[in-house]
C-alpha positions as a Markdown table, in Angstrom:
| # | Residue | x | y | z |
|---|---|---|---|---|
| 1 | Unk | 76.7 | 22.1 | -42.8 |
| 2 | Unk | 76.0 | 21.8 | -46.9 |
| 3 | Unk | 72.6 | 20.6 | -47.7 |
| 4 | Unk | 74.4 | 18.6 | -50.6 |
| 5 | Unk | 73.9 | 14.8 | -51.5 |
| 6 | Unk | 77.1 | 13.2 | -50.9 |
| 7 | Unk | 76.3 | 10.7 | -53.7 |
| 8 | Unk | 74.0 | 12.8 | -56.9 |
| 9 | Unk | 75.4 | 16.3 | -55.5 |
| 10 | Unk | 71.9 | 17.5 | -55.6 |
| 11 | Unk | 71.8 | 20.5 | -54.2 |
| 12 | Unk | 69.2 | 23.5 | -53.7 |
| 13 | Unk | 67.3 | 24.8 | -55.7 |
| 14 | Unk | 65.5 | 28.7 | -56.2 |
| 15 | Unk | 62.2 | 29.9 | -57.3 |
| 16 | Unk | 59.8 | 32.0 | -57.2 |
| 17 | Unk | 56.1 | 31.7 | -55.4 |
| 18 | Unk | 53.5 | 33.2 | -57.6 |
| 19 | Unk | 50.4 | 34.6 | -55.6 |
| 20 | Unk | 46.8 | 34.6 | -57.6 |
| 21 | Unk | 47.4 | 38.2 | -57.9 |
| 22 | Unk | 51.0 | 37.0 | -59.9 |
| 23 | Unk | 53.2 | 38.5 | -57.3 |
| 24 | Unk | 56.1 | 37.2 | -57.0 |
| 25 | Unk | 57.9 | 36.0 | -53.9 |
| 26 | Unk | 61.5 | 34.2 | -53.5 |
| 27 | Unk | 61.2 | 30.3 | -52.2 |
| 28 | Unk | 64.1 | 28.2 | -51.9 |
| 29 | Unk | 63.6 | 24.6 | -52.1 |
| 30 | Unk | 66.3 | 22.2 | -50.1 |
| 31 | Unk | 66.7 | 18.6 | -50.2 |
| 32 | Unk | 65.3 | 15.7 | -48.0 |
| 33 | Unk | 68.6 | 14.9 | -46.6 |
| 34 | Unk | 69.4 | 12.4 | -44.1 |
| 35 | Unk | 72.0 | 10.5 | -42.3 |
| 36 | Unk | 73.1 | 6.8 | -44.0 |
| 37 | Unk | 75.6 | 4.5 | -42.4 |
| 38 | Unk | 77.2 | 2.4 | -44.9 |
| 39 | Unk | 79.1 | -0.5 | -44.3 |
| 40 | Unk | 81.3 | -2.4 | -46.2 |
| 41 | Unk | 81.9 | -6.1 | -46.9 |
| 42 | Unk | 85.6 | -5.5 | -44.5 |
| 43 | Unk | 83.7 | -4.1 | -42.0 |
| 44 | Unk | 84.3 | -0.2 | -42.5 |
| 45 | Unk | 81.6 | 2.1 | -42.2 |
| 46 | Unk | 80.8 | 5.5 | -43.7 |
| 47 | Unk | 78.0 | 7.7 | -42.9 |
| 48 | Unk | 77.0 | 10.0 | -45.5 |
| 49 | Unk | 74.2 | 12.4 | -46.3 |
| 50 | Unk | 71.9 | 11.8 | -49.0 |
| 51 | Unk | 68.9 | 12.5 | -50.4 |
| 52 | Unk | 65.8 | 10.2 | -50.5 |
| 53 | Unk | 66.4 | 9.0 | -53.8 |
| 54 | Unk | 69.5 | 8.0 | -53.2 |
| 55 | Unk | 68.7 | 5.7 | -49.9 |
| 56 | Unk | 65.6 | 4.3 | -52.0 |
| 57 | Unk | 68.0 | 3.1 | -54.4 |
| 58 | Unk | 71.1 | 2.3 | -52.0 |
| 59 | Unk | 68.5 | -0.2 | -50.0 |
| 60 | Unk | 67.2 | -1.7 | -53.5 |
| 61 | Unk | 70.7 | -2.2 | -54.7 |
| 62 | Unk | 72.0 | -3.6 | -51.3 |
């Protein structure tokens, strides 16, 4: 399973956790992804898997 937005395609992202001492440690930052049923004005539905910024703007939009 991809953590990818199905709508933005945002996707994960890599970086580094700097100590006080400046050592450096890999991090990899994911996505707040979740399930979002869809449905259309025919009656179809889709459930996709996008990020929180895409929901907040799917429920403001309608």
């Amino acid at each position: 399973m991809s953590r990818v937005c199905d709508l933005c395609g945002k996707d994960k992202l890599a970086g580094n956790t700097v100590s006080h001492s400046n050592r450096r440690a890999p991090k990899k930052s994911v996505p707040n992804l979740q399930k979002e049923t869809i449905t259309f004005d025919d009656g179809a539905k889709v459930t996709l898997k996008v990020c929180t910024k895409c929901k907040k703007t799917l429920n403001k939009v309608g």
